[in-house]
N, C-alpha and C positions, 0 to 999 in steps of 0.2 A: 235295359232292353225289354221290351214287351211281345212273348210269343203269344203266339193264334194257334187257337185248337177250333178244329171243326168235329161236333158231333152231330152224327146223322141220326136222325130218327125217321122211325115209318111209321104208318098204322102197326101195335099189336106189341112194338117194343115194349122193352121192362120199367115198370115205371120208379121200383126204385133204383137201378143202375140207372138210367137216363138221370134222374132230378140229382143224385150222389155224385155225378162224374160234372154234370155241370156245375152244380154247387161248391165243390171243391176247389175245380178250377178256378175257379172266378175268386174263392176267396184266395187264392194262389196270386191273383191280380194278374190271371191267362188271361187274354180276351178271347171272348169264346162265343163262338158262331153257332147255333144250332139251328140247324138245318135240312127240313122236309122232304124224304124222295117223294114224295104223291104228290097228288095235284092239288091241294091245300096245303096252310100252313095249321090249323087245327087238327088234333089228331090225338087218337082214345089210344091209350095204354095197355096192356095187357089185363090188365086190373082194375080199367073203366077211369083213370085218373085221365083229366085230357091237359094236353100240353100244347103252345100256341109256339111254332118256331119261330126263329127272330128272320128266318128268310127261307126259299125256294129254293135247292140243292145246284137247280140247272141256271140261276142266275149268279151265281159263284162257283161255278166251276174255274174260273180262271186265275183267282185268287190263290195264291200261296201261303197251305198253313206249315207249322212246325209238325201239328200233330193231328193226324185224324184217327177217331175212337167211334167204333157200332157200338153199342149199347147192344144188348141180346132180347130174349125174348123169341119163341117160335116163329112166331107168323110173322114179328117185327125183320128178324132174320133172314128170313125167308124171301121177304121184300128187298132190303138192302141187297144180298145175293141177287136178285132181277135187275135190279136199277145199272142197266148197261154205262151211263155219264158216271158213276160210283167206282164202276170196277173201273175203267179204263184211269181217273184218278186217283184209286188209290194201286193202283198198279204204277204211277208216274210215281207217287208217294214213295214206295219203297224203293222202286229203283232209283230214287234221287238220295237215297240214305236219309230221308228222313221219318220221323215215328210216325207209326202208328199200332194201332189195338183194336183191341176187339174185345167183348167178356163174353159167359154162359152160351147160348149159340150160335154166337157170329164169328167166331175164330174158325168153327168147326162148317157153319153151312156159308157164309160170305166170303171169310178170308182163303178159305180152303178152295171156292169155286173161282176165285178171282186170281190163284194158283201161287201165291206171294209168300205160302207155309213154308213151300219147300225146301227140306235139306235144316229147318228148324227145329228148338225146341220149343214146345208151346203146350198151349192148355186150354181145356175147354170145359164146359161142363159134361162130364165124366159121362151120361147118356148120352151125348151127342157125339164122342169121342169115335164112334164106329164110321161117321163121315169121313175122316179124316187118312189120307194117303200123300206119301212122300214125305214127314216129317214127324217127328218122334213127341210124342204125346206125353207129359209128365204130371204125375198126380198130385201136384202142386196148388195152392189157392193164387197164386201168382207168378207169373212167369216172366222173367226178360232176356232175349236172347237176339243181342243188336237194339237195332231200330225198330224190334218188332217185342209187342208188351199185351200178351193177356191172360183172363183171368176165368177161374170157374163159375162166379155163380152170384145170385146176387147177399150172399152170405161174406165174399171178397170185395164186393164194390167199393166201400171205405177206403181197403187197404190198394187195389188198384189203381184208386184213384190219386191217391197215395204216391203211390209210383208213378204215376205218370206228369204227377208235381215236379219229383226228384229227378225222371227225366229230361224235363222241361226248364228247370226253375233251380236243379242242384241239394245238395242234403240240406243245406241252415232251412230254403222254403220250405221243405217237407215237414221238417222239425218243428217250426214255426206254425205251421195249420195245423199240425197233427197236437201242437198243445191247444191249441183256441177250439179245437175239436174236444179236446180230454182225451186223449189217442196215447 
C-alpha cells in the first residue's frame, strides 16, 4: 500500500524541517506532495534556501492524503495560518481521523487558529507555546496524541519525521530508514 503526505510550504517556512520531513518521507517510499499556499510554486526559506513545490495547494485540495504536516518557521506559519483552502482541509483531515502534524511554529500559530488542538496533548516550540489555548502543552521534543503528531523545533525534525514514518508506514519502516539514516 502506498500512503500520500501532503507538505505545505509558504514563503518563510523552515528550511531544514521542510527538506527533513520530505526527504524522509520519500525515502519511507510516502509519496509526497509538496505543496505552495502563495501564488507560486518557487519560494525562499527562512534561511534564504529556495524550494520549488511539486504543485499549487488550491489545485489539490480535493485529493485525499493519509497525512498532512506544516513545516514551522515564523512567517512561513504565519502564512499557513491565513491560507483559509488549508484550514478548512485540514480541519476535514482531522475530523476524518486521519494524521496530521505540524513542528516549531505551526502546531502553536496554524493548528491552534484552525482549532484541531483541542482537548490534546501536543508541542510546539517552547516560545511559541504562549499561543496556545484549549489543550495541554508538553515539554516534549515529539509528541503523539491520536491522529495528531508534533514537534518542537528544528533540533526534533529527524526524529518527527520519524514518527510520522511509523505512523504512516508501522515500526519495521521506521527502523529501516532510521538505519540507512545512522539513526
Amino acid at each position: 500500500m502506498t500512503f500520500r503526505a501532503l507538505v505545505t510550504l509558504a514563503e518563510g517556512i523552515d528550511d531544514l524541517q521542510s527538506v527533513t520531513l520530505i526527504d524522509v518521507l520519500r525515502r519511507a517510499e510516502v509519496e509526497v506532495l509538496a505543496a505552495s499556499v502563495e501564488g507560486r510554486r518557487m519560494l525562499t526559506c527562512a534561511r534564504g534556501t529556495r524550494l520549488t513545490a511539486d504543485a499549487m495547494l488550491v489545485d489539490v485540495l480535493a485529493q485525499r492524503f493519509d497525512l498532512i504536516v506544516l513545516p514551522g518557521g515564523a512567517v512561513g506559519a504565519q502564512h499557513l495560518a491565513a491560507h483559509q483552502p488549508l484550514q478548512q482541509l485540514l480541519k476535514d483531515q482531522a475530523a476524518a481521523g486521519r494524521l496530521f502534524a505540524g513542528i516549531a511554529e505551526a502546531p502553536a500559530l496554524a493548528l491552534q487558529a484552525y482549532g484541531v488542538l483541542r482537548q490534546r496533548r501536543m508541542t510546539c516550540l517552547p516560545s511559541a507555546s504562549h499561543h496556545l489555548l484549549g489543550c495541554t502543552f508538553v515539554d516534549q521534543p515529539v509528541v503523539v496524541d491520536g491522529n495528531c503528531i508534533t514537534a518542537q523545533g528544528s533540533a526534533a525534525a529527524l526524529a518527527f519525521a520519524l514518527a510520522l514514518v511509523e505512523a504512516l508506514c508501522g515500526r519495521a519502516k521506521r527502523a529501516q530508514v532510521a538505519a540507512e539514516l545512522l539513526v
